[in-house]
N, C-alpha and C positions, 0 to 999 in steps of 0.2 A: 504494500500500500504506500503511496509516494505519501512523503512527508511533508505537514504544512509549517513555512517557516515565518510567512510575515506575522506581520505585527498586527493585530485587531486594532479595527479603528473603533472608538466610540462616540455616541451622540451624547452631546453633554446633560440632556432631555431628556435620556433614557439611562438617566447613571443609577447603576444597582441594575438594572437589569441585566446587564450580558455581564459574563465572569472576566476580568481583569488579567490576561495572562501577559506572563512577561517573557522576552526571547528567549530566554535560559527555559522556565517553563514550558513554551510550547513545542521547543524540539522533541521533548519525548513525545508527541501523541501524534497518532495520526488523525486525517482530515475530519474520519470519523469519529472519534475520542473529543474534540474539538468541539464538530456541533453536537457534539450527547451532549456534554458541559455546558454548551449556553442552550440547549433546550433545556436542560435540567433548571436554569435559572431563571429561565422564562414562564418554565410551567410554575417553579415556588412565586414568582412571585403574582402570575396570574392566579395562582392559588390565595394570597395576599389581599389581591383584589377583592378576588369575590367574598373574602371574609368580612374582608370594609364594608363591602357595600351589599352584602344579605341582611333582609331586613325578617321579623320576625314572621312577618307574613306569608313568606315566599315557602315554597312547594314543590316537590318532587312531583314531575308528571308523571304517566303512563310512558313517556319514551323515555323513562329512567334520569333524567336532567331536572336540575332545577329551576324553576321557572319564579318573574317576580311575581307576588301577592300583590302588584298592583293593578298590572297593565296585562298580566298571564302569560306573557312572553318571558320564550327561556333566556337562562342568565348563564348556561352552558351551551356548549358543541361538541359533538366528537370530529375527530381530526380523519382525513384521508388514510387508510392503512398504512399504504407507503410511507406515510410522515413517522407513525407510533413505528413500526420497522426501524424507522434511523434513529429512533431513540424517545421522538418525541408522546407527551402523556397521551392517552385514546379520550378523554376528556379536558377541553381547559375551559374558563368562565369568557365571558363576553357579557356585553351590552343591551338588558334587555332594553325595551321601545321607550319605555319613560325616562330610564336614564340614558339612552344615546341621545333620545330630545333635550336633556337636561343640557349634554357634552355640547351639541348643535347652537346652544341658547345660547353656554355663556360663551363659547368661541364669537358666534355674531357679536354676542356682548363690547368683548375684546378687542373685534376689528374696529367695531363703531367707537372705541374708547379710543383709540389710535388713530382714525382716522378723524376724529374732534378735534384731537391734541395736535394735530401734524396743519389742520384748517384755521387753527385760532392762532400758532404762529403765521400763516400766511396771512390772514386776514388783516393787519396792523394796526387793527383797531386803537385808537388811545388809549392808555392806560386806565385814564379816570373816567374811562367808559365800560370799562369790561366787567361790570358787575351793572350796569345798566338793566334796570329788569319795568317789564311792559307795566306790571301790575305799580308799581309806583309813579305812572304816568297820573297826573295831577286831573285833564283835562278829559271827561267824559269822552269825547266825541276824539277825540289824538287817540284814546288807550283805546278805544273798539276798533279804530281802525290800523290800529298796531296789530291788535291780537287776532281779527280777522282777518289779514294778511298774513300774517305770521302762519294763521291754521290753513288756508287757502291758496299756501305760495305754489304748490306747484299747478293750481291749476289756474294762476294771472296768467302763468304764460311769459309772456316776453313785457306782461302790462307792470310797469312799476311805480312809485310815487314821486311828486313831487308836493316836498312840503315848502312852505311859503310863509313869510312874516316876519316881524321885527325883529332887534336883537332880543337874546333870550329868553325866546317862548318855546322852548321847551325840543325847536327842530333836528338838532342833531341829537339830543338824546333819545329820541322818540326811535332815528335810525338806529342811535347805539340799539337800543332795547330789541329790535327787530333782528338786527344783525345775529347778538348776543345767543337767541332764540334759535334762529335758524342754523346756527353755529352745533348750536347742543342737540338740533337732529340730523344734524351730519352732513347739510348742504355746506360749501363752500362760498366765503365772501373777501370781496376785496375793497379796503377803504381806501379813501383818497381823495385830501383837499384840495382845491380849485389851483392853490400856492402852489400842491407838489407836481400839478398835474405839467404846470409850467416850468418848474425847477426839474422837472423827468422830463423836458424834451428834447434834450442835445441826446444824440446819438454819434457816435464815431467811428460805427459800422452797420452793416445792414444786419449784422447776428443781433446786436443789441436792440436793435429797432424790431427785430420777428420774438425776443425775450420778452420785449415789453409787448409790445403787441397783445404776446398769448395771454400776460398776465391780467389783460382786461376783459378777454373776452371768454379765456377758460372759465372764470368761477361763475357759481352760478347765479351770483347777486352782487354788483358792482356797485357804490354806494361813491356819490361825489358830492364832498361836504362844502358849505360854504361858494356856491359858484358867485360868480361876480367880484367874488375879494380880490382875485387873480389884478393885475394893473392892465390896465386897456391899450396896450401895446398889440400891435401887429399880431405880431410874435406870438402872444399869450394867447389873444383870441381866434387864433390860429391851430395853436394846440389843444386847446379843451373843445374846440368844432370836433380836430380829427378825433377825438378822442370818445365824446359823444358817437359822431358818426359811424366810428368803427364797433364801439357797444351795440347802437342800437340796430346795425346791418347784422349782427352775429343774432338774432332773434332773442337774446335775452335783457332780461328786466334790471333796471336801475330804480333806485332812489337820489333824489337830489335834493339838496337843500339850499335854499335860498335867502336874504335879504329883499331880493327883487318884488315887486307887487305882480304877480301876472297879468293885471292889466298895463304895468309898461312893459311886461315881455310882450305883448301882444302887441302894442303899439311903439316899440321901439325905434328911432328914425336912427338907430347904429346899423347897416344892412348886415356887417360881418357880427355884431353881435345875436341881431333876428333871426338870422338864419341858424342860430346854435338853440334860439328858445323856438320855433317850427318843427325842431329835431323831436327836441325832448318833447314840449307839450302833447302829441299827440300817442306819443309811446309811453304815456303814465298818467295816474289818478292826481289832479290836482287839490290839494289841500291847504287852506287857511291855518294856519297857528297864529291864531288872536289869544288877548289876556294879559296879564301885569307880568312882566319878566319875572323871568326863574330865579335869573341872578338877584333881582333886587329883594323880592323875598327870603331869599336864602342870606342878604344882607341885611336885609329888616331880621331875619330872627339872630344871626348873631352877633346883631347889636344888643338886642333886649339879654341874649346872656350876658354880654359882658357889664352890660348895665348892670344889671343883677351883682354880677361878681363883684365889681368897683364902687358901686352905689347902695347895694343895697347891704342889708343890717348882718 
């Protein structure tokens, strides 16, 4: 019988399972001595298994296996002859249907935990947004149509929002919050201010121009904060057009946020700026953010704390 001399490889994910031999050890055995030993180890510890996970309920059937008391599917097999011949058990444990669903769950679990975590660094949300959450949206009529887009994204379609109104009414955190949401069931988003969108336009090759390119139209929710803050240079109004333009030809949906009134987007006499609000307007739900800024409440109350702390008894 030729003799086996390499070295076993092992999977770090399966350690304890296969027997550990070392070169000196494995010259004496031959091929089949070899796998007797890691059947041997395979069957203890699928033996292992099944003792973990036999629950009191479970049952010898009529074909001599144990089957669970839950789902009545066996939690054994018997192996091919040929296999028990080379050494391996004539029975090892398996998977009944409840707990292979169990395995299937949290595996899915896992991907979507990974593929969250790998989305919210892409996504570059601000920092003092990323706890952003819908239900602390102040304004009746902002948080329903957070939260109904939020439940109905994928069936807008390519339709996405624009929100609109003064400084601090609440516009980009209403995006953060939606983003935040969509983020935690595994769609993909990319943030990006009207500033960066112009401070991202120099390219100094055409690979970095097809890099960025992708990263506007791969995710599945494009989010541009702030438009109009950008300076109204050529240049500027130039990039946030192609920039729109190449969004909204890729059939998916943005959110925008604004300063601007839609009725002077509508009647704007800028033509290179009109032509960027024709783009958007018609590829998203436009929305009013009216009411007393965010910020100046949130500096109305901590004034009164520190009132309290400096002033009061």
């Amino acid at each position: 019988m030729e003799r086996w001399t390499g070295v076993l490889e092992h999977d770090k994910e399966r350690s304890g399972r296969i027997p550990e031999l070392s070169l000196q050890e494995q010259k004496g055995f031959t091929m089949n001595e070899i796998l007797r030993n890691i059947f041997q180890t395979l069957s203890e510890n699928a033996e292992k298994n099944f003792i973990t996970n036999k629950n009191a309920e479970d049952y010898i059937a009529e074909d001599g296996l144990w089957h669970c008391g839950k789902c009545g599917t066996p939690k054994q097999f018997r192996l091919p002859e040929q296999l028990v011949k080379m050494g391996m058990p004539e029975i090892v444990s398996s998977f009944c249907a409840c707990q292979s669903a169990k395995e299937k769950r949290e595996k899915a679990e896992n991907q979507l935990s990974s593929i969250i975590h790998h989305n919210k660094e892409f996504a570059h949300i601000p920092e003092h947004y990323l706890s952003a959450d819908i239900n602390a949206v102040e304004l009746p009529d902002a948080r329903k149509i957070g939260t109904n887009y939020i439940q109905n994204f994928e069936k807008m379609g390519r339709t996405g929002l624009l929100l609109y109104g003064d400084v601090g009414t609440g516009k980009t955190y209403l995006a953060a919050c939606i983003a935040n949401a969509l983020l935690n069931k595994g769609f993909s988003v990319k943030w990006l201010t009207s500033m960066q969108i112009v401070e991202r336009g120099n390219f100094f090759n055409e690979s970095e121009y097809d890099e960025y390119t992708h990263s506007i139209v791969s995710p599945d929710l494009l989010i541009i904060d702030d438009l109009g803050a950008e300076r109204g240079t050529e240049f500027a109004l130039e990039r946030v057009h192609s920039l729109v333009d190449t969004r909204i030809s890729s059939n998916k949906p943005m959110i925008v946020t604004t300063n601007i009134d839609i009725t002077d987007m509508g009647n704007c006499p800028d033509l290179k700026k009109k032509r960027t609000f024709d783009r958007i307007l018609p590829a998203t739900f436009s929305f009013a953010m009216k009411g007393m800024s965010y910020r100046m409440k949130q500096a109305q109350r901590s004034y009164a704390d520190l009132k309290n702390i400096l002033l009061g008894e």
